[in-house]
mmCIF file of the N, C-alpha and C atoms, coordinates in Angstrom:
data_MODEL
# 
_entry.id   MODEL 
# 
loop_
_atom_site.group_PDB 
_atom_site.id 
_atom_site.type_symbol 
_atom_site.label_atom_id 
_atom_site.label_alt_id 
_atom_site.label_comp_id 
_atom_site.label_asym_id 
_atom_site.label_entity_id 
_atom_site.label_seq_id 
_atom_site.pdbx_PDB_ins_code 
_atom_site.Cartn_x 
_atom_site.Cartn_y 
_atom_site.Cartn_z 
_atom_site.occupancy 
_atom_site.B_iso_or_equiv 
_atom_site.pdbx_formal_charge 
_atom_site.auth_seq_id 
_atom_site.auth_comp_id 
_atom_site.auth_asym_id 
_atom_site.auth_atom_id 
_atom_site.pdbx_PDB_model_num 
ATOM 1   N N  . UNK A 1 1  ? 0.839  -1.170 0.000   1.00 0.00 ? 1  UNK A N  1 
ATOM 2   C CA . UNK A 1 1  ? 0.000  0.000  0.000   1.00 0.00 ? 1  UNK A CA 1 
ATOM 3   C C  . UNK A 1 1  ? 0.882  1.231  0.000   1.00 0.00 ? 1  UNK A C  1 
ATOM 4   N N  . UNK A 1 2  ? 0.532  2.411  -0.693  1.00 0.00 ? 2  UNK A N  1 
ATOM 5   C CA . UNK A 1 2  ? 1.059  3.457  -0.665  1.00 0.00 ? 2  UNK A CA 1 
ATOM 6   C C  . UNK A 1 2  ? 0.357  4.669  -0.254  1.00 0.00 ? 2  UNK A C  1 
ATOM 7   N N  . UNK A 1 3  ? 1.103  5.736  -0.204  1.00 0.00 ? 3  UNK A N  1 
ATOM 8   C CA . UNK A 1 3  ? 0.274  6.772  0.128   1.00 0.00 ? 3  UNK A CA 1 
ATOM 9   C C  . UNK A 1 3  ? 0.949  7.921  -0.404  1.00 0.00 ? 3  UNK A C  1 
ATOM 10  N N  . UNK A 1 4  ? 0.782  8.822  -1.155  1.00 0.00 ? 4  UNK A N  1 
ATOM 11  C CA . UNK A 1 4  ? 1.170  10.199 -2.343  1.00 0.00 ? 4  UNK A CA 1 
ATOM 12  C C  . UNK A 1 4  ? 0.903  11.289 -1.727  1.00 0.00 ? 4  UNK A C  1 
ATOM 13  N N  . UNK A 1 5  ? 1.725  12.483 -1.945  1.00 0.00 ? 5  UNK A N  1 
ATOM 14  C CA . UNK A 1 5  ? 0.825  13.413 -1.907  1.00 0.00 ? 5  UNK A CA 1 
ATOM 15  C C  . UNK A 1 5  ? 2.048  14.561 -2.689  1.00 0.00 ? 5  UNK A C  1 
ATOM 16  N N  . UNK A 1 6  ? 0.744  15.441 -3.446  1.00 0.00 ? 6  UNK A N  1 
ATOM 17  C CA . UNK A 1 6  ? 1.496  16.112 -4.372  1.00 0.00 ? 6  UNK A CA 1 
ATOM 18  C C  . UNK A 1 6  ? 2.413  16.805 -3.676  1.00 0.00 ? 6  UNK A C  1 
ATOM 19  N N  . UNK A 1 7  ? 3.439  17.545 -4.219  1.00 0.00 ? 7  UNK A N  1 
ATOM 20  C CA . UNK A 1 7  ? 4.257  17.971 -3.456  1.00 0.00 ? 7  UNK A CA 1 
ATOM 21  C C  . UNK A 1 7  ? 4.943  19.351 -4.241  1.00 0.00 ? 7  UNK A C  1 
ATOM 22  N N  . UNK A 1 8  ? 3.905  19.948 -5.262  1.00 0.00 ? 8  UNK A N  1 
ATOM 23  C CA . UNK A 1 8  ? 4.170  20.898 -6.260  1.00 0.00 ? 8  UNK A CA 1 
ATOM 24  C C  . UNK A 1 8  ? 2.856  22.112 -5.526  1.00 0.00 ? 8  UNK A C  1 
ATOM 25  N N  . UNK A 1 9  ? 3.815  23.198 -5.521  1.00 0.00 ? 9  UNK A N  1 
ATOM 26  C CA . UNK A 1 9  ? 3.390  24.548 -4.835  1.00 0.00 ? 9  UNK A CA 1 
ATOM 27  C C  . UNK A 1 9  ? 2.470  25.217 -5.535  1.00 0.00 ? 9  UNK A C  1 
ATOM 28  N N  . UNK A 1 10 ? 2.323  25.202 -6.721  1.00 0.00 ? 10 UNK A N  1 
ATOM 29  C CA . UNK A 1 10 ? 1.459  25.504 -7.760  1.00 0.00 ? 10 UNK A CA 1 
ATOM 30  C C  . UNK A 1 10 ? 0.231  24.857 -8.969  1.00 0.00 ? 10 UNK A C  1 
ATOM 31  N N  . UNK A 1 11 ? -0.527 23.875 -8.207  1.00 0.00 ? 11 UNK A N  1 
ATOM 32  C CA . UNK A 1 11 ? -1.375 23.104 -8.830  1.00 0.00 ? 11 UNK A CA 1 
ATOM 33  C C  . UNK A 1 11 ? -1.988 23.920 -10.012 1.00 0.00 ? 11 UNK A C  1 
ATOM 34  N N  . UNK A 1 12 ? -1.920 23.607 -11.321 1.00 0.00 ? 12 UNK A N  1 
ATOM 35  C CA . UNK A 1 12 ? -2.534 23.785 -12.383 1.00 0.00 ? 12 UNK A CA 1 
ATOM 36  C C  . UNK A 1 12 ? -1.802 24.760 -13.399 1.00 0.00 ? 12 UNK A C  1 
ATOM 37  N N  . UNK A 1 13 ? -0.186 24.965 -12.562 1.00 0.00 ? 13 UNK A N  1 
ATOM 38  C CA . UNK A 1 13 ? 0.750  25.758 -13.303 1.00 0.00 ? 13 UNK A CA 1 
ATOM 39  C C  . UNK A 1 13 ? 1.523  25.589 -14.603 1.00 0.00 ? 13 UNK A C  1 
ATOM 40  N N  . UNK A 1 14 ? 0.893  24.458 -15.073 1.00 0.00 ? 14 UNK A N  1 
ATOM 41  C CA . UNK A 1 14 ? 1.721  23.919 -15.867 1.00 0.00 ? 14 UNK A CA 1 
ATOM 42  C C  . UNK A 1 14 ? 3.032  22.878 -15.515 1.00 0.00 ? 14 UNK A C  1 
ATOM 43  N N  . UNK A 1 15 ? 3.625  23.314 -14.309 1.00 0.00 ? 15 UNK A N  1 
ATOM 44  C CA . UNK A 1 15 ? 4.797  23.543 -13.814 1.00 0.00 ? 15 UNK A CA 1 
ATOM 45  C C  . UNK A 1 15 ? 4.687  21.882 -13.351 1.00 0.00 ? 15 UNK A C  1 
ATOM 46  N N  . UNK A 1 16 ? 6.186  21.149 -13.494 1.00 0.00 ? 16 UNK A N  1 
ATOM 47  C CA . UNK A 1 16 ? 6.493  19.774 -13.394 1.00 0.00 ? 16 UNK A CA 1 
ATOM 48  C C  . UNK A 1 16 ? 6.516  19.781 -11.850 1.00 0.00 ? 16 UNK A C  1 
ATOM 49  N N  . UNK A 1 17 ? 5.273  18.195 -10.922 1.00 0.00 ? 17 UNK A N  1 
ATOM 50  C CA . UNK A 1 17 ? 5.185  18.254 -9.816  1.00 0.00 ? 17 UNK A CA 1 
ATOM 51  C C  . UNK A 1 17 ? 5.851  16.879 -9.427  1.00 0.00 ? 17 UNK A C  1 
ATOM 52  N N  . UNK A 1 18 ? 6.139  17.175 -8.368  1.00 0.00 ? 18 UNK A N  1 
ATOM 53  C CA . UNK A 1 18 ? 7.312  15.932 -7.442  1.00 0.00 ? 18 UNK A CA 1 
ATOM 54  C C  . UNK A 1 18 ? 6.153  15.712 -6.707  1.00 0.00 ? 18 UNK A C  1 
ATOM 55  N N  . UNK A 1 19 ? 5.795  14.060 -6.733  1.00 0.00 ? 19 UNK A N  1 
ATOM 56  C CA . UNK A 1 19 ? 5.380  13.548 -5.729  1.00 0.00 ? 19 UNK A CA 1 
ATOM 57  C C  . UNK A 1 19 ? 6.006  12.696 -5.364  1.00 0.00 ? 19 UNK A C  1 
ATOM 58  N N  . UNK A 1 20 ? 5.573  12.230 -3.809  1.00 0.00 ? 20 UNK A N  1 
ATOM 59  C CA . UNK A 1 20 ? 6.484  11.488 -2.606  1.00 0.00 ? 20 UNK A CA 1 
ATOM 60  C C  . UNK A 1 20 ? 5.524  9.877  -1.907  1.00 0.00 ? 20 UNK A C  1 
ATOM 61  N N  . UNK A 1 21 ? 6.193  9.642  -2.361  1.00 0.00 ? 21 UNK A N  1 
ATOM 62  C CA . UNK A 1 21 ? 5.691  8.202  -1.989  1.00 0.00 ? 21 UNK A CA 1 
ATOM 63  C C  . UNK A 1 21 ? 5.798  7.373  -0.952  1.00 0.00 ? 21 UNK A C  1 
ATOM 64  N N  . UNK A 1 22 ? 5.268  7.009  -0.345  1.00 0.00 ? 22 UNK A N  1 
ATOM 65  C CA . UNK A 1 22 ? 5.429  6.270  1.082   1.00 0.00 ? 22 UNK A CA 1 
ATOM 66  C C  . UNK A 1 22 ? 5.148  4.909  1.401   1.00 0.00 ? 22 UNK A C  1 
ATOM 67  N N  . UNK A 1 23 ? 6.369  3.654  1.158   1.00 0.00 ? 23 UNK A N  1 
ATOM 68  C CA . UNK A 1 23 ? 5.948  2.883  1.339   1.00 0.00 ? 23 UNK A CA 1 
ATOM 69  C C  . UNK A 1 23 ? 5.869  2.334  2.489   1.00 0.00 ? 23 UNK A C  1 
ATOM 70  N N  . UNK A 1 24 ? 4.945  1.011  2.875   1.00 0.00 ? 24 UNK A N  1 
ATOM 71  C CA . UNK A 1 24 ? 4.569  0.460  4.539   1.00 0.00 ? 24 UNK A CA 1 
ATOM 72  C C  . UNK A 1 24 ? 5.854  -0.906 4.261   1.00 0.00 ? 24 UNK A C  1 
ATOM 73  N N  . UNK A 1 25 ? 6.351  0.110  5.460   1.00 0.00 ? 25 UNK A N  1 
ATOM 74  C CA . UNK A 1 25 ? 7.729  -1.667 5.601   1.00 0.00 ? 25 UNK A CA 1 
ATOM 75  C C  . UNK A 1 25 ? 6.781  -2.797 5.626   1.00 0.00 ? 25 UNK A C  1 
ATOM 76  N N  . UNK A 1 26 ? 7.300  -4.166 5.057   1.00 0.00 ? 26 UNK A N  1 
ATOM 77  C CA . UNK A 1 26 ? 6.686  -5.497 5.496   1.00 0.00 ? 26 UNK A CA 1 
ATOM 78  C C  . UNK A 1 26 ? 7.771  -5.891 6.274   1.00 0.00 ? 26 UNK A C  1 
ATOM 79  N N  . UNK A 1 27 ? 6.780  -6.847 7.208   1.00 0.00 ? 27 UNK A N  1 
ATOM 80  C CA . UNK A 1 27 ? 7.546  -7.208 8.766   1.00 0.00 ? 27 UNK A CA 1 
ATOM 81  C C  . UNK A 1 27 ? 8.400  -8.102 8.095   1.00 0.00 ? 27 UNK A C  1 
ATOM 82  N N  . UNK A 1 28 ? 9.482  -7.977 8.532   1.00 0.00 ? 28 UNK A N  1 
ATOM 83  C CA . UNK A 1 28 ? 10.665 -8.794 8.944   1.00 0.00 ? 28 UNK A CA 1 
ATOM 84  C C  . UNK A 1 28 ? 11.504 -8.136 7.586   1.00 0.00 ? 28 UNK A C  1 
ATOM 85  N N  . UNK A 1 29 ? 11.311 -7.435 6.915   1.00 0.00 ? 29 UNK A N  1 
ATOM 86  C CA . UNK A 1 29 ? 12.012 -6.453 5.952   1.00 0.00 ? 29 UNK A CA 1 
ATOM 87  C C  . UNK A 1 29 ? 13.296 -6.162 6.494   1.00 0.00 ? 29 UNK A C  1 
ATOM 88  N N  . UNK A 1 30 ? 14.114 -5.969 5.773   1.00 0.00 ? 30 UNK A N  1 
ATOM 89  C CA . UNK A 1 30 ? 15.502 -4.567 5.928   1.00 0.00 ? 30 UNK A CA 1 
ATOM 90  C C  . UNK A 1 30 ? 14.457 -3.063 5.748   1.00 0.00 ? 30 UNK A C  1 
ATOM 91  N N  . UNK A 1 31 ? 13.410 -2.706 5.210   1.00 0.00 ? 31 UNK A N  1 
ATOM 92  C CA . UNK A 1 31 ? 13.000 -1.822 4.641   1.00 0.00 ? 31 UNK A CA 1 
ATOM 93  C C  . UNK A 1 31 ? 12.555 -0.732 5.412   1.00 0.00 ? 31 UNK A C  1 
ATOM 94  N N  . UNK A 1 32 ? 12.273 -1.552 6.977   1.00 0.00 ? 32 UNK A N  1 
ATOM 95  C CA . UNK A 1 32 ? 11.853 -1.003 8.581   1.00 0.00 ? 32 UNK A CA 1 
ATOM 96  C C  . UNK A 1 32 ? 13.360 -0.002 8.942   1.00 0.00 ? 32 UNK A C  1 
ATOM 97  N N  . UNK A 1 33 ? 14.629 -0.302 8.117   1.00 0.00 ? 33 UNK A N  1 
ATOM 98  C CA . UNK A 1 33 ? 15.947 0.147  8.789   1.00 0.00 ? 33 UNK A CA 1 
ATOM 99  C C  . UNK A 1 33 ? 15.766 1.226  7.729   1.00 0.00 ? 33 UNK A C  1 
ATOM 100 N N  . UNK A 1 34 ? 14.988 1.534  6.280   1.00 0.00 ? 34 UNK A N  1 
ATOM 101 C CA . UNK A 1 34 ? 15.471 2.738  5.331   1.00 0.00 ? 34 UNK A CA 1 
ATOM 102 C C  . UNK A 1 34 ? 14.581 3.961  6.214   1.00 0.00 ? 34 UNK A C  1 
ATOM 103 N N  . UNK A 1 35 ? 15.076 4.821  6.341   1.00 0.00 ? 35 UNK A N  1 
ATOM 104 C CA . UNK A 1 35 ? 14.447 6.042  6.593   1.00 0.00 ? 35 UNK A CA 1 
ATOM 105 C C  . UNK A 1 35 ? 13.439 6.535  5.076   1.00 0.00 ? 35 UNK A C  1 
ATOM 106 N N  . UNK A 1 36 ? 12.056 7.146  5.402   1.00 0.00 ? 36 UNK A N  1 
ATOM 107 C CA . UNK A 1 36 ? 11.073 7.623  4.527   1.00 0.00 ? 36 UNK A CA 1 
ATOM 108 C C  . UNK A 1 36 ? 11.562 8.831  3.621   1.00 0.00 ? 36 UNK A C  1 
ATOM 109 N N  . UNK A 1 37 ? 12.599 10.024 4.744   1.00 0.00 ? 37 UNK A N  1 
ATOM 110 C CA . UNK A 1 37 ? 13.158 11.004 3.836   1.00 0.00 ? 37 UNK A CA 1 
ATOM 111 C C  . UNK A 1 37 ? 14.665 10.805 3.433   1.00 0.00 ? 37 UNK A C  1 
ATOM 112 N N  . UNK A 1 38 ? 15.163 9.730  3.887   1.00 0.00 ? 38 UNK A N  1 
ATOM 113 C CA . UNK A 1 38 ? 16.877 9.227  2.702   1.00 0.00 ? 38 UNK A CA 1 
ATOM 114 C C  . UNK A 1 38 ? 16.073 8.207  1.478   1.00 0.00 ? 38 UNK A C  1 
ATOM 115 N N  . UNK A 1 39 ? 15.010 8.127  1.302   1.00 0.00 ? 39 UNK A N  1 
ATOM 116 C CA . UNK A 1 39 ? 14.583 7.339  0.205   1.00 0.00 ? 39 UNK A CA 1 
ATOM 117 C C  . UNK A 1 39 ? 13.855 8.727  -0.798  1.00 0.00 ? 39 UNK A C  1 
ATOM 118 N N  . UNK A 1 40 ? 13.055 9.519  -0.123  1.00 0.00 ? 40 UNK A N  1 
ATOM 119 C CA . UNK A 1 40 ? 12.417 10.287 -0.935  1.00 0.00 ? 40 UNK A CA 1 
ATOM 120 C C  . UNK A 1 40 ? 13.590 11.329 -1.306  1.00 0.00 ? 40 UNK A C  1 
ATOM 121 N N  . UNK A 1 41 ? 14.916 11.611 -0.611  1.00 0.00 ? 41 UNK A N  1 
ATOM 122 C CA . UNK A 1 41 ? 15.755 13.033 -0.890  1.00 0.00 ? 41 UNK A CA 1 
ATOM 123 C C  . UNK A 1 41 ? 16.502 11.754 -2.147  1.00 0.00 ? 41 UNK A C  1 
ATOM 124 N N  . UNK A 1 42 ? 16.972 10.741 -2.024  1.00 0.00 ? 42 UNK A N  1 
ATOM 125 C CA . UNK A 1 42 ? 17.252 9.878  -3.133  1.00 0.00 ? 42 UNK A CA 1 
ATOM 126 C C  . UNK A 1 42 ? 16.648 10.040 -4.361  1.00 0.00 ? 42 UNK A C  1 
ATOM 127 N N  . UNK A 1 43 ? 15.307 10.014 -4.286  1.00 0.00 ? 43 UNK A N  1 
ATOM 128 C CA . UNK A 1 43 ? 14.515 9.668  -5.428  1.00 0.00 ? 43 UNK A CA 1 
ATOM 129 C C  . UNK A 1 43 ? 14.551 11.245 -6.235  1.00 0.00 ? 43 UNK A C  1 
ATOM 130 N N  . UNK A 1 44 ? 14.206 12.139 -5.226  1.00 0.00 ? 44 UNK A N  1 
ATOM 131 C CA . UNK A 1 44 ? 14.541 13.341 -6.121  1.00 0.00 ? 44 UNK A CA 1 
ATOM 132 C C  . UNK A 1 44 ? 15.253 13.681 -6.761  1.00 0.00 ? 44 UNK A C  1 
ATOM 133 N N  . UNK A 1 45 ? 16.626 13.224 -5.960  1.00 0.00 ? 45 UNK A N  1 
ATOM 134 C CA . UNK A 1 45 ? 18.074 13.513 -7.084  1.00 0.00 ? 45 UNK A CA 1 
ATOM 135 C C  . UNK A 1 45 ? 17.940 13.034 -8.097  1.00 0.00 ? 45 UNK A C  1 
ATOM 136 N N  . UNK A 1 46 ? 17.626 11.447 -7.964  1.00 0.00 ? 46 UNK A N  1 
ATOM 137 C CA . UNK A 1 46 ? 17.212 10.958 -9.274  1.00 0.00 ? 46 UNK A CA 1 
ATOM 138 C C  . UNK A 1 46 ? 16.389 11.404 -10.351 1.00 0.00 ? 46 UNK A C  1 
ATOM 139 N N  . UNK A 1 47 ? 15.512 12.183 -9.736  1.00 0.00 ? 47 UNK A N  1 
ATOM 140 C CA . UNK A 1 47 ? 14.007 12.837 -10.942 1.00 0.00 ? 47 UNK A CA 1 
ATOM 141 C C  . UNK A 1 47 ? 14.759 14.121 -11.328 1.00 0.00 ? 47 UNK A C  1 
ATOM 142 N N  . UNK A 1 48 ? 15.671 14.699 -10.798 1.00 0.00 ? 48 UNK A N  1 
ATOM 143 C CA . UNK A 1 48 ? 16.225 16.289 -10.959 1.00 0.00 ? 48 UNK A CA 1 
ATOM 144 C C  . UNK A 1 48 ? 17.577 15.597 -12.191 1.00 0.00 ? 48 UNK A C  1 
ATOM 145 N N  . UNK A 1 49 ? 18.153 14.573 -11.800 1.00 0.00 ? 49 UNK A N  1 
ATOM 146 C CA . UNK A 1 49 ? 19.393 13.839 -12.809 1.00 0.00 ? 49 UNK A CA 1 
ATOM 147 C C  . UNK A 1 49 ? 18.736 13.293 -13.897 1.00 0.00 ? 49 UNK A C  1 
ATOM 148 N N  . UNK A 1 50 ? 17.134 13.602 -14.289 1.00 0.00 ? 50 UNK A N  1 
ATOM 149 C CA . UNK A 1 50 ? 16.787 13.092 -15.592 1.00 0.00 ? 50 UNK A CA 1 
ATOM 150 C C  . UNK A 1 50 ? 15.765 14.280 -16.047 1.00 0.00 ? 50 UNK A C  1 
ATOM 151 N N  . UNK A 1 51 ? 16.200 15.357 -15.058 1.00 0.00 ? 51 UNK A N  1 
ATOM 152 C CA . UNK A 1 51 ? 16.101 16.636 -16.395 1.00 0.00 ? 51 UNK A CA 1 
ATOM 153 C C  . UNK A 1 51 ? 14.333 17.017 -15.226 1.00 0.00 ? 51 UNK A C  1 
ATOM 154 N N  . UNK A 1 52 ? 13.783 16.842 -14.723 1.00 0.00 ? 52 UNK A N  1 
ATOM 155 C CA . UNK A 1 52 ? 12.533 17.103 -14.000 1.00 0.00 ? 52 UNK A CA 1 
ATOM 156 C C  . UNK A 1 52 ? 11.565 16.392 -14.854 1.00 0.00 ? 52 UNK A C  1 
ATOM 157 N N  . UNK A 1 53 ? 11.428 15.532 -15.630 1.00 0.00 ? 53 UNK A N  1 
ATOM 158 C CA . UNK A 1 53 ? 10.489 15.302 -16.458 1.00 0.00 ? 53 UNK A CA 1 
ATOM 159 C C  . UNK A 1 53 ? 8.983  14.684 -15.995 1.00 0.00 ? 53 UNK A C  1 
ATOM 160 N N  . UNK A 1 54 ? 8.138  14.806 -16.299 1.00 0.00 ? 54 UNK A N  1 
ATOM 161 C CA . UNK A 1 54 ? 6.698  14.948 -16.170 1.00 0.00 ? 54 UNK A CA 1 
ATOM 162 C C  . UNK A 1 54 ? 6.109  13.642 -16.355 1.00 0.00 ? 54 UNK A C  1 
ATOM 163 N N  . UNK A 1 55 ? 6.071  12.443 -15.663 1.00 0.00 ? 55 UNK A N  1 
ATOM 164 C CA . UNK A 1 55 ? 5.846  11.286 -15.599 1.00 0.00 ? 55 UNK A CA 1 
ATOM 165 C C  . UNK A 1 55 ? 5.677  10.431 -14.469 1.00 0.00 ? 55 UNK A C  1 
ATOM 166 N N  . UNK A 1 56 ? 6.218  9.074  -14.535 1.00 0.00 ? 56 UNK A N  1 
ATOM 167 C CA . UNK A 1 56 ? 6.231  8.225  -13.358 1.00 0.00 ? 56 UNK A CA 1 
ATOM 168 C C  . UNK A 1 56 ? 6.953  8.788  -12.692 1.00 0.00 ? 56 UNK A C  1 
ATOM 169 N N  . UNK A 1 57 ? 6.454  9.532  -10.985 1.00 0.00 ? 57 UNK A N  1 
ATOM 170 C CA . UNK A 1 57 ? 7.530  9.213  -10.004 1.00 0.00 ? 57 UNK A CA 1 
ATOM 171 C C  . UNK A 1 57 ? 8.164  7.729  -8.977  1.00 0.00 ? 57 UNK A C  1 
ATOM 172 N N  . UNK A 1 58 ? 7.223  6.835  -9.513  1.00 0.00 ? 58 UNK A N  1 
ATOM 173 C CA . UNK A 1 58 ? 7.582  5.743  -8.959  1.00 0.00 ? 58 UNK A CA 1 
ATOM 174 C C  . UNK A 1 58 ? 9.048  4.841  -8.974  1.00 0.00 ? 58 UNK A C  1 
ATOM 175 N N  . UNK A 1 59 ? 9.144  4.934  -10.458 1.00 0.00 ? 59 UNK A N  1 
ATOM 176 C CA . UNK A 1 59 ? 10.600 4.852  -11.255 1.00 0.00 ? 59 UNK A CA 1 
ATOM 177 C C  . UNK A 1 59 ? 11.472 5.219  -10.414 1.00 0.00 ? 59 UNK A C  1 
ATOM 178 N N  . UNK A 1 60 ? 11.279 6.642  -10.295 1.00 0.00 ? 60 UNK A N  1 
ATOM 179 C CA . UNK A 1 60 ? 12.494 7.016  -9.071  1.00 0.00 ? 60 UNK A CA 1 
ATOM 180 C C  . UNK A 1 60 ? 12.310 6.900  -7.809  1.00 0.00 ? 60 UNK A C  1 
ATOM 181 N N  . UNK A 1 61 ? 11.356 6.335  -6.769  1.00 0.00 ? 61 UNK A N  1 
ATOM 182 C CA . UNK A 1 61 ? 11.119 5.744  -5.537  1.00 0.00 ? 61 UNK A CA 1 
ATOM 183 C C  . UNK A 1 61 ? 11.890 4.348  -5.501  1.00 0.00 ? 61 UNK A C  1 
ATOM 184 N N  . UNK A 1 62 ? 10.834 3.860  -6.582  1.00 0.00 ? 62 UNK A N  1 
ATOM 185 C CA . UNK A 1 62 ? 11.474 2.520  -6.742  1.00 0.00 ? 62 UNK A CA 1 
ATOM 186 C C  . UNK A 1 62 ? 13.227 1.999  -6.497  1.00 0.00 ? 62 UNK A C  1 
ATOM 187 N N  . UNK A 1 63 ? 13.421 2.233  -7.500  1.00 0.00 ? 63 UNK A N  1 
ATOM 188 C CA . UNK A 1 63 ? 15.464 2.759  -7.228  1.00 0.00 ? 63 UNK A CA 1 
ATOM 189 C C  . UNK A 1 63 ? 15.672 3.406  -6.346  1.00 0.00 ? 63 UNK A C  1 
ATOM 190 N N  . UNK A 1 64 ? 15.284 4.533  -5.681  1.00 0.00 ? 64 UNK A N  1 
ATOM 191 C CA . UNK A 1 64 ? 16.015 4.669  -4.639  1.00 0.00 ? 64 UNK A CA 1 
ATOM 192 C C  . UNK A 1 64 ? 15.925 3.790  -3.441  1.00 0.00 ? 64 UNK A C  1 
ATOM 193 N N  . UNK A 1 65 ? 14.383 3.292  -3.071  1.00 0.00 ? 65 UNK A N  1 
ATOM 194 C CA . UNK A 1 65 ? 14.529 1.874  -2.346  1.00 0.00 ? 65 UNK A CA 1 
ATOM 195 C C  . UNK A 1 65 ? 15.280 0.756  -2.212  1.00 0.00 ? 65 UNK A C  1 
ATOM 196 N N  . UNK A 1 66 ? 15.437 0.353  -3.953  1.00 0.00 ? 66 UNK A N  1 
ATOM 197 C CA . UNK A 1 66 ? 16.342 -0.791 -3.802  1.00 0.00 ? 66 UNK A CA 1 
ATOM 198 C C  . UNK A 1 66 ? 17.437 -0.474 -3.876  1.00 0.00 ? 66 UNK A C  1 
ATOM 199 N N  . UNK A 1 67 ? 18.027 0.858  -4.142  1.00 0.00 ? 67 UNK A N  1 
ATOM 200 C CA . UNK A 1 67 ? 19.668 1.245  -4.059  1.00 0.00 ? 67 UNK A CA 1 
ATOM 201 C C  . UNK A 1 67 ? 19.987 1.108  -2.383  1.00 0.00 ? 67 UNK A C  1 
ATOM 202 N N  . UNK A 1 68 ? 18.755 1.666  -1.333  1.00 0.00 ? 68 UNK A N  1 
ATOM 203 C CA . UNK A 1 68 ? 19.539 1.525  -0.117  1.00 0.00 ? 68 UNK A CA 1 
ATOM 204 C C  . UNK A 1 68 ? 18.651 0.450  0.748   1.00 0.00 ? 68 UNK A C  1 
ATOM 205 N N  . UNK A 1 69 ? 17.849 -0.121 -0.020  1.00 0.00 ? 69 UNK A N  1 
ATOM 206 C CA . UNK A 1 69 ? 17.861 -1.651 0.351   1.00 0.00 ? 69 UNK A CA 1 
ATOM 207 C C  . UNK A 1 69 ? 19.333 -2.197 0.266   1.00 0.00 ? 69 UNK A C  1 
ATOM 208 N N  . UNK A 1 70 ? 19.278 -2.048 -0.868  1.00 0.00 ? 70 UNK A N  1 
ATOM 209 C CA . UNK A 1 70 ? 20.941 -2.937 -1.638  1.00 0.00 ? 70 UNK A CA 1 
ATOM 210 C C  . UNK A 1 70 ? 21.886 -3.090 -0.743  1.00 0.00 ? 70 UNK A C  1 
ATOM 211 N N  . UNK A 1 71 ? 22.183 -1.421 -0.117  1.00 0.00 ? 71 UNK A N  1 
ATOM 212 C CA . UNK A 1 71 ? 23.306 -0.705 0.504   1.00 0.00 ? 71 UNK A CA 1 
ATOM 213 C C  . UNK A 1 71 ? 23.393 -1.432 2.149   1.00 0.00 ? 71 UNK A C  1 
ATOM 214 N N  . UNK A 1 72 ? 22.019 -1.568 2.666   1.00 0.00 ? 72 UNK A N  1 
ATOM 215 C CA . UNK A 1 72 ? 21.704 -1.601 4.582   1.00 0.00 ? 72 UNK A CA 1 
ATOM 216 C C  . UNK A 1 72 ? 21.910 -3.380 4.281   1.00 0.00 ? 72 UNK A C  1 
ATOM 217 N N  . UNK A 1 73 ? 21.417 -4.197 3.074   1.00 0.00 ? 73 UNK A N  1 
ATOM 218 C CA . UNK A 1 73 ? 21.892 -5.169 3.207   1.00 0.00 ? 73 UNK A CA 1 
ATOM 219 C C  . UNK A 1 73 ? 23.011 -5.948 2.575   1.00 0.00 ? 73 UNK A C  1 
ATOM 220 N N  . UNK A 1 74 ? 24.178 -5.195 2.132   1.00 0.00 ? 74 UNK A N  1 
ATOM 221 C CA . UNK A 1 74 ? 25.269 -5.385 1.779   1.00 0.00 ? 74 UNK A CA 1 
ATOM 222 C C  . UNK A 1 74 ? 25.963 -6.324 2.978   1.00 0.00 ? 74 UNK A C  1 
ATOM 223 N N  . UNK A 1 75 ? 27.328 -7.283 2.829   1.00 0.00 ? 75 UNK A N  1 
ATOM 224 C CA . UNK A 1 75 ? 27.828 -7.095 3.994   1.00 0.00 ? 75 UNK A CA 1 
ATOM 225 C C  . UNK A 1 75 ? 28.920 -6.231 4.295   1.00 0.00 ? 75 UNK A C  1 
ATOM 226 N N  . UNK A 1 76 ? 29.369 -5.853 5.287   1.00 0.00 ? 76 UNK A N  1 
ATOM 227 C CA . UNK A 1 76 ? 30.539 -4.611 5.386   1.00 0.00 ? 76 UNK A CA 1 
ATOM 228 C C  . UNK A 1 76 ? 31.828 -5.284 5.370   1.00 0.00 ? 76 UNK A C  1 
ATOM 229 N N  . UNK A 1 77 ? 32.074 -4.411 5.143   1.00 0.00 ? 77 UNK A N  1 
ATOM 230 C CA . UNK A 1 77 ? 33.578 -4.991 4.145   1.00 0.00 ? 77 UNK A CA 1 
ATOM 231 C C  . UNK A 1 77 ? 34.928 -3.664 5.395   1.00 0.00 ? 77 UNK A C  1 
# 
């Protein structure tokens, strides 16, 4: 389950809007250890590194999840 909410200052501006996505850890996850805003400040970089474009923000949630999924369950070296 998710939960959105627009996150653009100017509804109906034309103007390209960032929304933020919130996913519900499942129990026994690594996903309980990602913080909600090192996944969403992730995902932005990502949406700002492909120019702001006007589409799926999930794409970039998505990846940033599994980049620091990836990362919290790496082993340390």
């Amino acid at each position: 389950m998710k939960k959105h909410a627009n996150a653009s200052g100017n509804p109906g501006s034309g103007a390209a809007t960032a929304v933020a996505f919130e996913s519900v850890p499942e129990t026994g996850s690594n996903s309980a250890a990602i913080e909600h805003e090192d996944i969403a400040r992730l995902a932005y970089s990502y949406w700002e590194t492909r120019g702001c474009p006007f589409g799926s923000p999930e794409e970039d949630w998505f990846r940033a999840e599994m980049e620091l999924l990836r990362q919290t369950s790496a082993p340390a070296t």
